[in-house]
N, C-alpha and C positions, 0 to 999 in steps of 0.2 A: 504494500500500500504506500502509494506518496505523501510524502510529506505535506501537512497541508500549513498555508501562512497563515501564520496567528494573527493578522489583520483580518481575515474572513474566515476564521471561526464563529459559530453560532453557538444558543442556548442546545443545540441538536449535539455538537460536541462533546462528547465526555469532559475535555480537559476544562473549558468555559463555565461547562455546568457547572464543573468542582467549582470553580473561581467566583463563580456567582453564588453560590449556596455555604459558601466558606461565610458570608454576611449570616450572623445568627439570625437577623429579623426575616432578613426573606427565606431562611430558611422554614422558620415559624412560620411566615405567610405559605409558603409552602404545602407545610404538612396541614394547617387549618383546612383547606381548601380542599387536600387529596382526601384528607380523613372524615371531612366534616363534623370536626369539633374542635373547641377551643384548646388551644396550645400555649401553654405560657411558655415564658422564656428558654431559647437553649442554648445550651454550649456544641457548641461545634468542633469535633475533633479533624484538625486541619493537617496537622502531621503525621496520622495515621495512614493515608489513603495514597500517597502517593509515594509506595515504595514496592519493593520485590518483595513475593508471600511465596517462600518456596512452599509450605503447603496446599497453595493455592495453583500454585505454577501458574503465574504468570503477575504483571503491576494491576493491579486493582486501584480503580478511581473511582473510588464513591463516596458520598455522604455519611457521616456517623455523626449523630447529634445524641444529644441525652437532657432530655427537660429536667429544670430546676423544678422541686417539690415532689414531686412524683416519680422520675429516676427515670419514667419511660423511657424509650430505647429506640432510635430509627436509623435505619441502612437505606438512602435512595439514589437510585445509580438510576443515568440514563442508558439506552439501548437502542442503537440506533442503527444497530444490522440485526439481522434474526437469530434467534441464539433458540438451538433445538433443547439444551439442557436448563431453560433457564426456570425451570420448578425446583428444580434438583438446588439450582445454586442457591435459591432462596430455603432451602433448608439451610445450607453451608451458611450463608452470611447470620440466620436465626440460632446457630451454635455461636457463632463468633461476639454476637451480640452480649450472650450469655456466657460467654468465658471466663468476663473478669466482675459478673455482676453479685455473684453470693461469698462473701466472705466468711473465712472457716468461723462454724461455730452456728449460723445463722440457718433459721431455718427456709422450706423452698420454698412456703410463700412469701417469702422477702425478693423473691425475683420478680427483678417488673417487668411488666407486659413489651412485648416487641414487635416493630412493626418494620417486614421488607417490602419497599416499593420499589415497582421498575416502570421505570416512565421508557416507553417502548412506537418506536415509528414504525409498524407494525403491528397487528391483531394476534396477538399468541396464544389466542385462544381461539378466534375465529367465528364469534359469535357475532359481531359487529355491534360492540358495548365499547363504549369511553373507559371504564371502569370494571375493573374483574377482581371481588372481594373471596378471600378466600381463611376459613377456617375450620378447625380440624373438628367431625361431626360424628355423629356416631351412624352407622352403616342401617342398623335394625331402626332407631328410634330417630333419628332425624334432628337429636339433640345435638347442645354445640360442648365439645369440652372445652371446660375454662382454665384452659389452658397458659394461655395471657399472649397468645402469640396470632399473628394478623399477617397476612403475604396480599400485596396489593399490586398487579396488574392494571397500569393504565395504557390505552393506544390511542396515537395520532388518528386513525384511520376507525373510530365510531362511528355509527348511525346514529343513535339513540340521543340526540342531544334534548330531549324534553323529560328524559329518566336523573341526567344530573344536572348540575349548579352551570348555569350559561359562563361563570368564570372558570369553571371548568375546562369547560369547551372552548373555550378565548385559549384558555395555557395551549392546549391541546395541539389549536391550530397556529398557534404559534412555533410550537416546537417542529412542526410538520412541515411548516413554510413561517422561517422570520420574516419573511414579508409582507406577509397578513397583518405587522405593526403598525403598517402604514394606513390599514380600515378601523384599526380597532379604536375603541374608546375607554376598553379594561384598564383601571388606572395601575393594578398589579402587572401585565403585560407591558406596559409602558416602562415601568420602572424596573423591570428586568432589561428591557433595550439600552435605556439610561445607563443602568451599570456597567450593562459590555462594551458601553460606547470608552467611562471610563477606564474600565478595567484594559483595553486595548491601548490607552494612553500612558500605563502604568509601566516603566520600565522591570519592576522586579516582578511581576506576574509575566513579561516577557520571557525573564530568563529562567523561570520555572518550568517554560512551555516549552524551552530549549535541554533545559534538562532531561523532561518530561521525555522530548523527540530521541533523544541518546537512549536514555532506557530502554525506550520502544523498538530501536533501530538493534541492542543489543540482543532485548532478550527474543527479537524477530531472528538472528542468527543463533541463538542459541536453540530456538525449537527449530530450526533445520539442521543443522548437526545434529539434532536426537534423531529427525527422521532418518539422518544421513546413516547413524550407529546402529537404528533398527535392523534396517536394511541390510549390512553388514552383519550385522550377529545372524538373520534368518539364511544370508548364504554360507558363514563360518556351519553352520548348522546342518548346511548339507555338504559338508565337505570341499566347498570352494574356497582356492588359494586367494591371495588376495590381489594377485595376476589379473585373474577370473574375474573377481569381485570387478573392481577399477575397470577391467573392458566393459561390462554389462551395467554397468551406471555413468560410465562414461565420466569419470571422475579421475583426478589426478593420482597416479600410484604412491605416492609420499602419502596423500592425505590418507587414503587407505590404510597402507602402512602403518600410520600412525592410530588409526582404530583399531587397527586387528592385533598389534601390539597392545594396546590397553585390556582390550575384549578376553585376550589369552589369559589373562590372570583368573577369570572368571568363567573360563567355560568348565562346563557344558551348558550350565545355564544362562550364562551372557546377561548380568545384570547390565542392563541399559544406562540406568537413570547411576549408578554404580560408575559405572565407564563414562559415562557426559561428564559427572562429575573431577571425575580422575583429567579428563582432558581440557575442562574450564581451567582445572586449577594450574596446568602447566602453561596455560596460554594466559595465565597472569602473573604466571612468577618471570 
C-alpha cells in the first residue's frame, strides 16, 4: 500500500482518527452519540495505541479511553477496509480492556463494563443498519447476560436512517465521504473538520505520522519474510535443497541461504515465528 500524504488524510484514516479522538471531549462526544447515553468525562490513553503488540502481530491504532467515576472502558478503532475477523478481534480488544482493570484482592464485580466499537466503511454484517449492537444472550431464553460487556458495529453504508439519531447518520456520512462537510449543518461534524484542518497544521502530529509511516513500512516487511520463511520450511519439509527452494520462488540464493540456515536448528518442525524471530534479530545487530 502507498504511502499516503498526511495533508489528505481524512477522519476515514486510522492514523487522523487517532489524532482527533486523542481530544478527551470529542472523544466523549463521540461515544455519547454511538452509545446513546451520557458520558462524563474521559481520559484518553494516547500512548498506548501507537506501538508494536507482538501479541497482537501487528501496530494497532485505536482508541482506549476510561470515564472518570464509573471506570467504564472503550476501545474505538476505525475500519476502513473489510476485515473478515473483525468479531473475533473485538473479543481480543474486550480481554485487553480487562487486563489491567481488577486488582488482586478485588472482587469481579468490580470490573467495569466495556464497550468495542468499530466504526467501519463497510456493512459487516450486511443487514443495511447504521448500527449493529451486540451482547452476549442466552440461546434457550433470549435473556441478556450481565455480563458488563457491549461490541458495537457501526457502517458508513446504512439504510435505516429513521431507526437512529440523524447525528448519527451526519458522522456516518461523513466518514464515508468528508465531503459531505460541505452540506452539512451537524455542529459535531463541523468541529471534527475544524480539528483536522488544525491538526494538519501541527508540526508534531506530523512527525508522528512519519513515524507512524516507518513502523508500517517495517512491520509490512517483516510479515513478508514470514511468508517468505513459511514457504521455505513447507519445501525444507519435503526434502528440497535450498538450490530448489531459491529457483521455485524465484528468490535470491543468499536470502535462502540464510532461512534455511536458521530453519535447520528447528527442524523437523520448523518453528516459523521461532526462525523470523532469530533472523529480525541478526538484521538489527
Amino acid at each position: 500500500m502507498a504511502k499516503k500524504d498526511f495533508m489528505s488524510l481524512t477522519i476515514k484514516d486510522s492514523f487522523m482518527f487517532y489524532a482527533v479522538m486523542s481530544d478527551p471531549e470529542q472523544c466523549r462526544r463521540l461515544l455519547t452519540l454511538v452509545l446513546d447515553m451520557e458520558i462524563e468525562t474521559v481520559t484518553v490513553q494516547r500512548e498506548e495505541t501507537i506501538i508494536y503488540h507482538p501479541d497482537y502481530r501487528g501496530i494497532r491504532l485505536d482508541v482506549t479511553a476510561i470515564e472518570h467515576g464509573t471506570r467504564r472502558r472503550f476501545n474505538v478503532e476505525m475500519q476502513a477496509q473489510t476485515e473478515k475477523e473483525i468479531a473475533r478481534r473485538s473479543r481480543y480488544y474486550h480481554s485487553q480492556l480487562d487486563s489491567d482493570a481488577l486488582h488482586a484482592g478485588h472482587g469481579y464485580g468490580e470490573l467495569p463494563d466495556t464497550y468495542v466499537i468499530f466504526i467501519c466503511d463497510f456493512d459487516p454484517v450486511g443487514a443495511g443498519l447504521y448500527r449493529y449492537c451486540y451482547e452476549m444472550t442466552c440461546r434457550e431464553t433470549g435473556a441478556v447476560l450481565d455480563d458488563g460487556t457491549q461490541t458495537i458495529f457501526l457502517s458508513t453504508k446504512g439504510k435505516n436512517k429513521d431507526a437512529v439519531p440523524p447525528e448519527l447518520v451526519s458522522f456516518l456520512k461523513y466518514v464515508g465521504d468528508p465531503a459531505t462537510r460541505q452540506q452539512t449543518e451537524d455542529a459535531f461534524v463541523r468541529s471534527l473538520d475544524t480539528q483536522i484542518s488544525t491538526i494538519k497544521r501541527d508540526r508534531e502530529w506530523r512527525s508522528r505520522y512519519m513515524l507512524f509511516e516507518i513502523m508500517m513500512a517495517e512491520e509490512r516487511k517483516e510479515g513478508e519474510l514470514r511468508k517468505l520463511i513459511d514457504l521455505c520450511c513447507r519445501k525444507l519439509s519435503k526434502g528440497k535443497s535450498a538450490e530448489e527452494i531459491a529457483d521455485a520462488l524465484e528468490c535470491d540464493i543468499s536470502e535462502i541461504n540464510a532461512i534455511v540456515e536458521a530453519a535447520q536448528k528447528y527442524a523437523p518442525d520448523y518453528d516459523v515465528d521461532r526462525i523470523l524471530e532469530e533472523l529480525c534479530g541478526e538484521t538489527q545487530q
